[in-house]
C-alpha positions in Angstrom: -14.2 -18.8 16.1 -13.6 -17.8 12.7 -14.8 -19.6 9.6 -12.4 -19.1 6.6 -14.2 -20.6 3.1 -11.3 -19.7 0.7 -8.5 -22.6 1.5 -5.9 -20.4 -0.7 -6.6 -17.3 2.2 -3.0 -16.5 3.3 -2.2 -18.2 6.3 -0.3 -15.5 7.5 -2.9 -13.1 7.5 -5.2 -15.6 9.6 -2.8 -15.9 11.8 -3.2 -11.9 12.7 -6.6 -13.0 14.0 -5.7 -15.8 16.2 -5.3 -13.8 19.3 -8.9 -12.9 19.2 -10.2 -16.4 17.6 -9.5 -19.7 16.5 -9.2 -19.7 12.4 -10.8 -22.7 10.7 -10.9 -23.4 7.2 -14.5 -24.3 6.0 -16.2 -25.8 2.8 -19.5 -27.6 2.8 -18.4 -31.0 1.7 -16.0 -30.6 4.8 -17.1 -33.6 7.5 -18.3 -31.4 10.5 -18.9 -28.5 8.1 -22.6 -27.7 9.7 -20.7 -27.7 13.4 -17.8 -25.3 12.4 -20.7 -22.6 11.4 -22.2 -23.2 14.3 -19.5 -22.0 16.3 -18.9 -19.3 14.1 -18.7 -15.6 15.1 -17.4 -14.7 12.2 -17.2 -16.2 8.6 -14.7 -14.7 5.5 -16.7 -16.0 2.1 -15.9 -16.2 -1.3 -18.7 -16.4 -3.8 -20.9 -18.9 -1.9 -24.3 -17.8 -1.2 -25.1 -16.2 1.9 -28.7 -16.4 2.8 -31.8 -16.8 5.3 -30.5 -21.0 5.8 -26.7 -19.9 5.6 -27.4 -18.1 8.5 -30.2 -20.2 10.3 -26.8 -22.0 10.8 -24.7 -19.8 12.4 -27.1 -18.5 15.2 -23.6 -17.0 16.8 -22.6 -14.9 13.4 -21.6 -11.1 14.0 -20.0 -10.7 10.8 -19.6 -12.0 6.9 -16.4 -10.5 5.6 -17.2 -10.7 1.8 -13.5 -11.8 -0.1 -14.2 -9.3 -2.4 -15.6 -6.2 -4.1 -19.4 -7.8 -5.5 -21.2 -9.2 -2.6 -24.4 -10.2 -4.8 -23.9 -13.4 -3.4 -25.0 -12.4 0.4 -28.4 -11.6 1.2 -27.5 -8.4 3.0 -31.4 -7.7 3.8 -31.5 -11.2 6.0 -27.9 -10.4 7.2 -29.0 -7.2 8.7 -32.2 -8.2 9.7 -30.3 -11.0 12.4 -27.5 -8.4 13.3 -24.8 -9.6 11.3 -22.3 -7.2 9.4 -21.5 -7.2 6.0 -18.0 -6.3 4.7 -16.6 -6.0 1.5 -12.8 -5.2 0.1 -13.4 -2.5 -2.1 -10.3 0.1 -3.6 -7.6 -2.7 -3.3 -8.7 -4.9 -6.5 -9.3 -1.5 -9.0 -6.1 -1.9 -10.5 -5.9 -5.5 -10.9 -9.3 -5.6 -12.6 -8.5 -2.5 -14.7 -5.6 -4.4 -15.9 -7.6 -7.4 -17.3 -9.8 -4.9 -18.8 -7.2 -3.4 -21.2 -5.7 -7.3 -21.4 -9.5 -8.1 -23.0 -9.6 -4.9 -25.1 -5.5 -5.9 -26.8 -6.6 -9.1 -26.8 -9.6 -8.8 -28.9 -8.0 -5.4 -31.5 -4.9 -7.3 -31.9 -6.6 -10.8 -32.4 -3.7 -12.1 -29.9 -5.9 -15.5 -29.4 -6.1 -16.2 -32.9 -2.4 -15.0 -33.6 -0.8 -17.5 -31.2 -2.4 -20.9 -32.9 -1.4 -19.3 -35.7 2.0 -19.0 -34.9 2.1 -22.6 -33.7 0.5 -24.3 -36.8 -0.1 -22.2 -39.6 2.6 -19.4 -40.1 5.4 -21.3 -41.0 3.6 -23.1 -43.8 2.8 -19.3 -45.2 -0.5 -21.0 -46.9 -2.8 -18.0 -45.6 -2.2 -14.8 -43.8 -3.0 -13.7 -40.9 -6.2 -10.7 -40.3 -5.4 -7.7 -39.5 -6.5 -6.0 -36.3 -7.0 -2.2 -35.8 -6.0 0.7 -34.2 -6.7 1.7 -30.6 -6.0 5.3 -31.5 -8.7 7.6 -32.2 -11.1 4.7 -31.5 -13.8 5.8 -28.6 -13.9 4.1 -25.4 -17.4 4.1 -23.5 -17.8 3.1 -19.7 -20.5 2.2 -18.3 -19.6 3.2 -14.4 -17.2 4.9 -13.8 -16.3 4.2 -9.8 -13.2 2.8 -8.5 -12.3 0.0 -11.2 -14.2 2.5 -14.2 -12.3 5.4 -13.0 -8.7 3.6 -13.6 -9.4 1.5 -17.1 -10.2 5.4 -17.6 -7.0 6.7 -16.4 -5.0 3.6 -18.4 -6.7 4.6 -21.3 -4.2 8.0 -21.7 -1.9 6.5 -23.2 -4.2 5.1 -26.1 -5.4 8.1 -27.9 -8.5 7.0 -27.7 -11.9 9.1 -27.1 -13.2 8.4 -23.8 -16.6 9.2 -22.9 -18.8 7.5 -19.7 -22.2 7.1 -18.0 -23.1 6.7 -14.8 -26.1 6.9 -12.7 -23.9 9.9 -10.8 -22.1 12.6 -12.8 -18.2 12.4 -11.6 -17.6 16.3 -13.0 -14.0 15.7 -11.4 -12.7 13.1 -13.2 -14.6 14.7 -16.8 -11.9 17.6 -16.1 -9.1 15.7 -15.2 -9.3 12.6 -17.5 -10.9 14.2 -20.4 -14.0 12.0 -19.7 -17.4 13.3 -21.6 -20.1 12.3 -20.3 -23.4 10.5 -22.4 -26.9 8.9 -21.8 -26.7 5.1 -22.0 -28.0 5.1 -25.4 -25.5 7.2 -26.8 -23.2 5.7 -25.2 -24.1 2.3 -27.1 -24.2 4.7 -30.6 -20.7 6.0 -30.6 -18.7 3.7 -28.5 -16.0 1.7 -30.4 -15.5 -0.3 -27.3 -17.9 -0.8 -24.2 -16.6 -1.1 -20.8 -18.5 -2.7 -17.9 -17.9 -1.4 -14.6 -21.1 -1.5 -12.7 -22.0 -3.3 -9.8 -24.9 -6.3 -9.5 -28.1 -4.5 -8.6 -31.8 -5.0 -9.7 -31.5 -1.9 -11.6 -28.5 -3.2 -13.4 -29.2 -6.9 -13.8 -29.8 -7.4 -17.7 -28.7 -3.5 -18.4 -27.2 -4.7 -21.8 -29.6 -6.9 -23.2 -31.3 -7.2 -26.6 -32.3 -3.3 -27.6 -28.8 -2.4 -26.1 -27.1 -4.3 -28.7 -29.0 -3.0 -31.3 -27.9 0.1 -30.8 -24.1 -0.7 -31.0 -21.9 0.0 -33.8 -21.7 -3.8 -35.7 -17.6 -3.3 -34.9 -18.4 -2.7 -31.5 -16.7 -4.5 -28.3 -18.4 -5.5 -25.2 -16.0 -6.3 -22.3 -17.4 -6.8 -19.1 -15.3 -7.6 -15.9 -18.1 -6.2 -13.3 -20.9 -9.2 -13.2 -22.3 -11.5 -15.5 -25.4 -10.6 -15.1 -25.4 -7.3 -16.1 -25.4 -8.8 -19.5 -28.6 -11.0 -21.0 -26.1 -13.4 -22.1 -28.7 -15.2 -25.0 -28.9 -11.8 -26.2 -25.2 -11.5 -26.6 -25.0 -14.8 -29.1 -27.9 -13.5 -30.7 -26.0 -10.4 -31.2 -22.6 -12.1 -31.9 -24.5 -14.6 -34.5 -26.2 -12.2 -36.4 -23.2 -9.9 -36.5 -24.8 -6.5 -34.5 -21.0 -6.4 -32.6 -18.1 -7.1 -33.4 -16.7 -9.2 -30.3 -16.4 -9.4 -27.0 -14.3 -9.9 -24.4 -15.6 -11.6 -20.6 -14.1 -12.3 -17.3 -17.9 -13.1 -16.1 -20.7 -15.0 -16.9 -24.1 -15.6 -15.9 -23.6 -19.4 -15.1 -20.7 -19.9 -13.5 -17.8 -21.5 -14.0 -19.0 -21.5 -17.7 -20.3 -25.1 -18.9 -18.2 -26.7 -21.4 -20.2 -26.7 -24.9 -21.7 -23.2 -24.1 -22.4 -21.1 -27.0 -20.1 -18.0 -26.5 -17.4 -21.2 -26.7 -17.9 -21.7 -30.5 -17.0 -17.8 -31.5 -13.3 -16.9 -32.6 -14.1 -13.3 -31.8 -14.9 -13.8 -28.4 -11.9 -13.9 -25.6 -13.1 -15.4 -22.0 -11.3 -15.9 -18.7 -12.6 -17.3 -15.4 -13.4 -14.7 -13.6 -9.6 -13.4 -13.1 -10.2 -9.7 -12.2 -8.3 -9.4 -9.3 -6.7 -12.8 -9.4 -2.6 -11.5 -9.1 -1.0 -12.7 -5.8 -0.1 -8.9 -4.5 -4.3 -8.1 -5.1 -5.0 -11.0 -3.5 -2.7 -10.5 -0.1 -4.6 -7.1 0.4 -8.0 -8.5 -0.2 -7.3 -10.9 2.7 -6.0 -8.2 5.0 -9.0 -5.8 4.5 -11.3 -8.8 5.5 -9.0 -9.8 8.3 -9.1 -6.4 9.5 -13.1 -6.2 9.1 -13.1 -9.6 11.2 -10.6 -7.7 13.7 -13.0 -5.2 14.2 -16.1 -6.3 14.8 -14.4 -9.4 17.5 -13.1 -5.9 19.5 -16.3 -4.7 19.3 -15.6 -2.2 16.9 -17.5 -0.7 13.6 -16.0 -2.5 10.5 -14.1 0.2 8.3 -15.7 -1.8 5.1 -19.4 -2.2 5.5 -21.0 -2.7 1.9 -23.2 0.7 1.3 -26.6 -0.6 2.7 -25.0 -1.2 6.0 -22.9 2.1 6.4 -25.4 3.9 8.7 -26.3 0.9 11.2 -24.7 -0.4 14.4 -25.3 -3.9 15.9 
């Protein structure tokens, strides 16, 4: 059987699996929940956790097909540790989440959220005018990864005239030449930039890599956007650092806590633009997410090696 916990997964797509398994849908507050995962030789996941107990559950489990790029969310140690392969659905959201990123970045030098309320209730009274924004030309742009999703915001950022320079923990000397990219130590990075891109993943060595000091070193006009993980930002250091004025907005698709509490902090700031956790949220991104973990699922049920196993996993066999 296979255990499906995202109830807007195309049904078309499960249906490619049904010659190999029966396809259930599956949610904890589900009545019989705990059985279903029992059964399960295979479970597609969204963002819930996948741990030691997750899996004490599903003593029959040969593979969790993450719905998704991030898989911070399964314990990929324990997973490997019982047998059980862990797949991911990189390549096929890039563009998608490159997208938002340039959405945040308009959003935030055009002050498009202010300018539509203003439209609404203030412009026809003509009792104040509206701020202007700024220029995105000869601005620089600074990304912090540059992978799969940093290596396209990089390649829609031609059209911009803006500066574009990047660090990584590896050098990408191929995509310096052909996109112009310079590269620069994190610090520098945070010195110059005019706008800072996240693109890395959710690691130990990442988790809180923008954090007080980092924010310190920013330009006090600067932008932060970050669609990788919410983590990867000390998110009391950010409203420190919007509060006292050491940037000058940001822009987030992620958060440390979410879906974000109503009444948090970041809430309260006009130059701040949030959404909830949209990257790759279009239907067509969404369609080929499903078929990479369908055909992940397909594989292993064959008895084949998954095409998709998250890096930790790419040299083992079950």
């Amino acid at each position: 059987m296979v255990g499906v916990s995202r109830r807007n997964f195309p049904e078309d797509v499960a249906e490619t699996l049904t010659p190999l398994a029966d396809v259930t849908y599956l949610s904890p507050s589900d009545a019989g929940y705990i059985d279903a995962l029992g059964e399960s030789d295979a479970v597609i996941v969204g963002t819930g956790r996948v741990d030691g107990a997750f899996l004490a559950r599903a003593p029959r489990l040969k593979i969790v097909a993450r719905f998704g790029v991030g898989y911070d969310s399964v314990d990929v140690e324990a997973c490997t540790a019982r047998g059980v392969y862990v797949t991911h659905t990189p390549g096929v959201l890039s563009g998608a989440v490159a997208d938002l990123t340039w959405a945040l970045i308009l959003s935030l030098i055009r002050k498009i959220p202010l300018a539509d309320p203003f439209v609404r209730s203030k412009w026809a009274q003509r009792r104040e005018p509206f701020p202007f924004g700024a220029d995105l030309e000869g601005k620089t742009l600074g990304l912090i990864g540059l992978g799969r999703i940093g290596a396209e915001v990089a390649k829609r950022s031609q059209g911009f005239g803006v500066k574009l320079i990047y660090y990584d923990v590896v050098r990408r000397p191929e995509l310096e030449k052909t996109l112009g990219a310079e590269f620069a130590d994190l610090d520098e990075l945070l010195r110059r930039s005019d706008i800072v891109s996240l693109h890395v993943p959710l690691l130990p060595s990442t988790r809180h890599l923008i954090g007080e000091r980092e924010f310190g070193l920013m330009k006090p006009t600067a932008l932060l956007i970050n669609t990788s993980r919410g983590s990867v930002v000390d998110q009391r250091a950010l409203i420190r650092a919007l509060e006292e004025g050491e940037i000058g907005g940001a822009g987030l698709d992620v958060f440390e806590e979410e879906p974000l509490p109503l009444g948090d902090d970041l809430i309260r700031f006009e130059n701040v633009v949030l959404t909830p956790h949209i990257g790759s949220a279009t239907v067509e991104t969404r369609r080929r997410m499903a078929l990479v973990c369908a055909e992940n699922v397909r594989a292993v049920l064959k008895g084949e090696h998954p095409p998709n196993l998250v890096p930790e996993q790419r040299d083992v066999s079950f």
